[in-house]
FIGU-838813 format. One record per residue (C-alpha): residue in three letters; x, y, z. Coordinates in steps of 0.25 Angstrom, whole numbers, always signed. Each point is the difference from the previous one (the first is absolute). Example, Ala and Ser with C-alpha at 12.3 -4.5 7.8 and 13.67 -1.06 7.14 Angstrom:
residu=ALA, c1=+49, c2=-18, c3=+31
residu=SER, c1=+6, c2=+14, c3=-2
END
This chain:
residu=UNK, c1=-119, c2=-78, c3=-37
residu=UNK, c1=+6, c2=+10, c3=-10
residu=UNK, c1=+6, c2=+12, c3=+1
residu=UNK, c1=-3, c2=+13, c3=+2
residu=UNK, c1=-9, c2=-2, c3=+12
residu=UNK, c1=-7, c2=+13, c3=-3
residu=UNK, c1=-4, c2=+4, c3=-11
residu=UNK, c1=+1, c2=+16, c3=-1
residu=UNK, c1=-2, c2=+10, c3=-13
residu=UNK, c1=+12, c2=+4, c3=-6
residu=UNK, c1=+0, c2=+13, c3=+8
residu=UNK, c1=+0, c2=-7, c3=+12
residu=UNK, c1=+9, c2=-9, c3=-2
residu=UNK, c1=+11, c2=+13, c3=-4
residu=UNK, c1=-6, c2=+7, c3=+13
residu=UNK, c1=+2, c2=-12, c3=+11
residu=UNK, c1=+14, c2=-2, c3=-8
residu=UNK, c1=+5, c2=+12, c3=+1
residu=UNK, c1=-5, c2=+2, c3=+17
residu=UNK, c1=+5, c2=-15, c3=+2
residu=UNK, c1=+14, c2=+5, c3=-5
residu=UNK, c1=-1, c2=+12, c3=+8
residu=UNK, c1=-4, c2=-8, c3=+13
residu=UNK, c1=+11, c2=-11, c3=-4
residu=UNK, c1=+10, c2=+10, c3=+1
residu=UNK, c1=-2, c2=+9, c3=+11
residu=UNK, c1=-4, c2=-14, c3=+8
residu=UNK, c1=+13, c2=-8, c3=-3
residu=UNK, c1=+9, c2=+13, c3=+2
residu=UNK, c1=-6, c2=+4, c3=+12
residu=UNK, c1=+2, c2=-18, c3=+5
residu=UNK, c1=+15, c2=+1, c3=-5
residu=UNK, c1=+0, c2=+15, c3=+10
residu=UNK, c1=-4, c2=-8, c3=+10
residu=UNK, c1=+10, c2=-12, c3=-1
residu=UNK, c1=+7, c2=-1, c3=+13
residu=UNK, c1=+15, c2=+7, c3=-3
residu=UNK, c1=+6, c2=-16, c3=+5
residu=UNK, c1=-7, c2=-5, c3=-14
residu=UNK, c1=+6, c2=+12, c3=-7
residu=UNK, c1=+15, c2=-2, c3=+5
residu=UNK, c1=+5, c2=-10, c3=-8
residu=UNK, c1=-4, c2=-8, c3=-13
residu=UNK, c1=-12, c2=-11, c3=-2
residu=UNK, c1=+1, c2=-10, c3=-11
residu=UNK, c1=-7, c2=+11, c3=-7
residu=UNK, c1=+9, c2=+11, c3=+3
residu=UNK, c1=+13, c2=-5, c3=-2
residu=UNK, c1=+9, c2=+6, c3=-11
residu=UNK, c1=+3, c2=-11, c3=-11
residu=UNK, c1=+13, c2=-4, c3=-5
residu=UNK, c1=-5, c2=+5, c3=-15
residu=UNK, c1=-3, c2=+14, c3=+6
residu=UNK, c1=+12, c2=+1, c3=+11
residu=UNK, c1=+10, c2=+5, c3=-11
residu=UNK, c1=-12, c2=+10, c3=-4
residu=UNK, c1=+2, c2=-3, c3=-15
residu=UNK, c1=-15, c2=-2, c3=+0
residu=UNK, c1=-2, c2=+13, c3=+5
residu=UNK, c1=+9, c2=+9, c3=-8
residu=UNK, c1=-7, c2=-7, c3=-14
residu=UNK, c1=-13, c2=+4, c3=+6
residu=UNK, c1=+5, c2=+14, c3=+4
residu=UNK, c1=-7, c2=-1, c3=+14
residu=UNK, c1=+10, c2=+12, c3=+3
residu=UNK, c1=-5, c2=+9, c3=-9
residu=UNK, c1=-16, c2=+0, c3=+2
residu=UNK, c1=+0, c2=-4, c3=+13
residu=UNK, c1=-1, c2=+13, c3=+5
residu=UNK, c1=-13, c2=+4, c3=-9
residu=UNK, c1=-9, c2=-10, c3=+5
residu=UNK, c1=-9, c2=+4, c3=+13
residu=UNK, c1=+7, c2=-4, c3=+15
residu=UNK, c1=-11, c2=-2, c3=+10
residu=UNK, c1=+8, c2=-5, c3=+12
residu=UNK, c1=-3, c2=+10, c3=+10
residu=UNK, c1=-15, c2=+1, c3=-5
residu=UNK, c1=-4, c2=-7, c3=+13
residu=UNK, c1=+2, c2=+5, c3=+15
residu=UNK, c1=+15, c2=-4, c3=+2
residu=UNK, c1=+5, c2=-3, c3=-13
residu=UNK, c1=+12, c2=+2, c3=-5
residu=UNK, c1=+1, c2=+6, c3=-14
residu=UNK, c1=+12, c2=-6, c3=-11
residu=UNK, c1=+1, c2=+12, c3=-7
residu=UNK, c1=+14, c2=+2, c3=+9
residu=UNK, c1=+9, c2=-7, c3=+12
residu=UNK, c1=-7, c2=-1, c3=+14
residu=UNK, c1=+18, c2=-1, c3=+3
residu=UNK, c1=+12, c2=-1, c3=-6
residu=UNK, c1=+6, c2=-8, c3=+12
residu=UNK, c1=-3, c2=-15, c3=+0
residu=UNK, c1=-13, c2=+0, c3=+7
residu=UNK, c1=-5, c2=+10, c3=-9
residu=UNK, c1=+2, c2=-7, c3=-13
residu=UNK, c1=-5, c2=-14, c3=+8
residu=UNK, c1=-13, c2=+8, c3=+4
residu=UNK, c1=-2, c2=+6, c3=-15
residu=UNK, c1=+3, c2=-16, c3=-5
residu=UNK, c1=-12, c2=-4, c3=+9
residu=UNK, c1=-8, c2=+11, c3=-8
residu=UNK, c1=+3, c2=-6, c3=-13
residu=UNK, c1=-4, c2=-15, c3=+5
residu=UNK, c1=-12, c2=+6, c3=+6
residu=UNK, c1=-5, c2=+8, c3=-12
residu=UNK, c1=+5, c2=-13, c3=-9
residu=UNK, c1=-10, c2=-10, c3=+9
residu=UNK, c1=-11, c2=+12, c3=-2
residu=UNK, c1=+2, c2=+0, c3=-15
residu=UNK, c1=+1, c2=-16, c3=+0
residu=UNK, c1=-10, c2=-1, c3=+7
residu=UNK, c1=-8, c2=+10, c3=-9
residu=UNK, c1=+2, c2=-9, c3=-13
residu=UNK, c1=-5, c2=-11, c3=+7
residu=UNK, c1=-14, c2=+5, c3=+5
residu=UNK, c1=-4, c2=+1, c3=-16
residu=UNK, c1=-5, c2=-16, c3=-1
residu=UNK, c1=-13, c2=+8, c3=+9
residu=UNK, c1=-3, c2=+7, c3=-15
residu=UNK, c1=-5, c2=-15, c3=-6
residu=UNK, c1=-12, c2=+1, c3=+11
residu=UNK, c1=-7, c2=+12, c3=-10
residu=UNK, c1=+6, c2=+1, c3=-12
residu=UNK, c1=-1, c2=-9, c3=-12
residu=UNK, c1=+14, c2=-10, c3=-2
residu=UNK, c1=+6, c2=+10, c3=-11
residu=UNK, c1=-1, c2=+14, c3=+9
residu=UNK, c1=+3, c2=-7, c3=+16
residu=UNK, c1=+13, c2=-5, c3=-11
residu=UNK, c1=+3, c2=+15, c3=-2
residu=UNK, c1=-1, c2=+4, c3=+14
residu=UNK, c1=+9, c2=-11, c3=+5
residu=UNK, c1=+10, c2=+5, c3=-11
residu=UNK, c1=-2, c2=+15, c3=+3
residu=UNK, c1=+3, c2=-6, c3=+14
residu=UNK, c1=+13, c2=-5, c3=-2
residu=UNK, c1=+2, c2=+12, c3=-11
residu=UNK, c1=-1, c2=+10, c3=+11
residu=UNK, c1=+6, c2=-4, c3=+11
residu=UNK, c1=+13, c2=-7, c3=-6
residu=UNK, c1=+6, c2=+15, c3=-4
residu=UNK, c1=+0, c2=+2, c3=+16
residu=UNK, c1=+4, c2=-13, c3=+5
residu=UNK, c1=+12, c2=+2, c3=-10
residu=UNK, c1=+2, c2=+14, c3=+6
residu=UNK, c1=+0, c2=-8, c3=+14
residu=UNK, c1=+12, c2=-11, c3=-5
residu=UNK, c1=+8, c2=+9, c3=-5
residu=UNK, c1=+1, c2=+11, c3=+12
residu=UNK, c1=+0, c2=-12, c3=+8
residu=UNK, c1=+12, c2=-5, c3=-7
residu=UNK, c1=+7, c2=+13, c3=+0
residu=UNK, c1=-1, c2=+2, c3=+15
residu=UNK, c1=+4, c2=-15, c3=+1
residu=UNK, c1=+14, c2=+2, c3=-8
residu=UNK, c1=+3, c2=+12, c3=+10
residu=UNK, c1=-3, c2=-8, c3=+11
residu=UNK, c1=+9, c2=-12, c3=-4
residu=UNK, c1=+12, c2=+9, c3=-4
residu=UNK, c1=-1, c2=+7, c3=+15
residu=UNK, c1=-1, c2=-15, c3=+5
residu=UNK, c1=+13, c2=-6, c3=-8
residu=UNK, c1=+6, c2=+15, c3=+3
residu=UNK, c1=-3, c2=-3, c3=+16
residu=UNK, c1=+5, c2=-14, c3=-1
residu=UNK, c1=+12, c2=+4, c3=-8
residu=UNK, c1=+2, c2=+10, c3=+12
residu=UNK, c1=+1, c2=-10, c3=+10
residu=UNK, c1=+9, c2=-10, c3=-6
residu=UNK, c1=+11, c2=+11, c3=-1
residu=UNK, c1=-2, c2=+7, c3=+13
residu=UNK, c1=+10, c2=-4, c3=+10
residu=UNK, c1=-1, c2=-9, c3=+13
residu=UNK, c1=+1, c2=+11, c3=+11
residu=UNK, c1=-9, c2=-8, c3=+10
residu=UNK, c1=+15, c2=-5, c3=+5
residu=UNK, c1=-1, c2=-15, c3=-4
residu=UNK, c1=+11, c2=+2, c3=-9
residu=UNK, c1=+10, c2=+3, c3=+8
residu=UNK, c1=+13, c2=-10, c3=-3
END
């Protein structure tokens, strides 16, 4: 067997590409907009932060912070969804519900990139090559904007924890157990 299974004109072939993507994209984002919120709550072997990017070193070089905000947000395109552009809270549950947004959004983005093997069914070796590299090209940018809003809110989180913690070692006994 070889590939591409079909064999299309060039026109075609940049036609089914360029509706393929746009049925790839919608499809996965509208998949992760339907993930049950338990799957969104904490991190998959996917999802977790690294040890490389926790200090956000990794971030800073790539300067996430400062195009982040120029690249398109679709969160709320979908009945129900919730948009990252700004903070559902600034409470605790507030930030846990927008880091649940950014893992959903990163498994849509993922899972994205991953759909662009489908390419090598119709386009010669060289070209489904490109569209698995503009796969990955496109979609990396907003799974790097996901991490590190994730990591953010996740630092502010663990500070409030340590803070709470720290609270409560220092707090007296005045349930009257104490009493010489």
């Amino acid at each position: 067997m070889t590939l591409p299974i079909f064999h299309l004109g060039n026109w075609a072939m940049v036609g089914i590409d360029v509706v393929a993507w746009g049925i790839i994209h919608a499809g996965t984002g509208y998949m992760a907009h339907r993930l049950p919120a338990t799957l969104c709550e904490r991190d998959t072997w996917l999802t977790t932060l690294r040890t490389w990017e926790r200090s956000g070193r990794l971030w800073r070089v790539l300067r996430v912070h400062d195009w982040k905000d120029r690249l398109p947000e679709a969160g709320d395109v979908f009945e129900g969804g919730v948009s990252k552009r700004s903070l559902p809270g600034l409470d605790d549950a507030g930030l846990r519900q927008f880091a649940a947004s950014t893992r959903r959004a990163e498994m849509g983005h993922w899972s994205a990139a991953a759909a662009s093997p489908i390419f090598f069914v119709w386009n010669p070796p060289w070209i489904a090559g490109v569209m698995v590299f503009y796969g990955l090209a496109i979609n990396a940018p907003f799974i790097a904007i996901q991490r590190y809003n994730r990591l953010r809110v996740s630092r502010v989180l663990d500070r409030r924890a340590a803070r709470r913690t720290a609270s409560a070692r220092r707090a007296p006994d005045t349930t009257g157990n104490n009493i010489p």
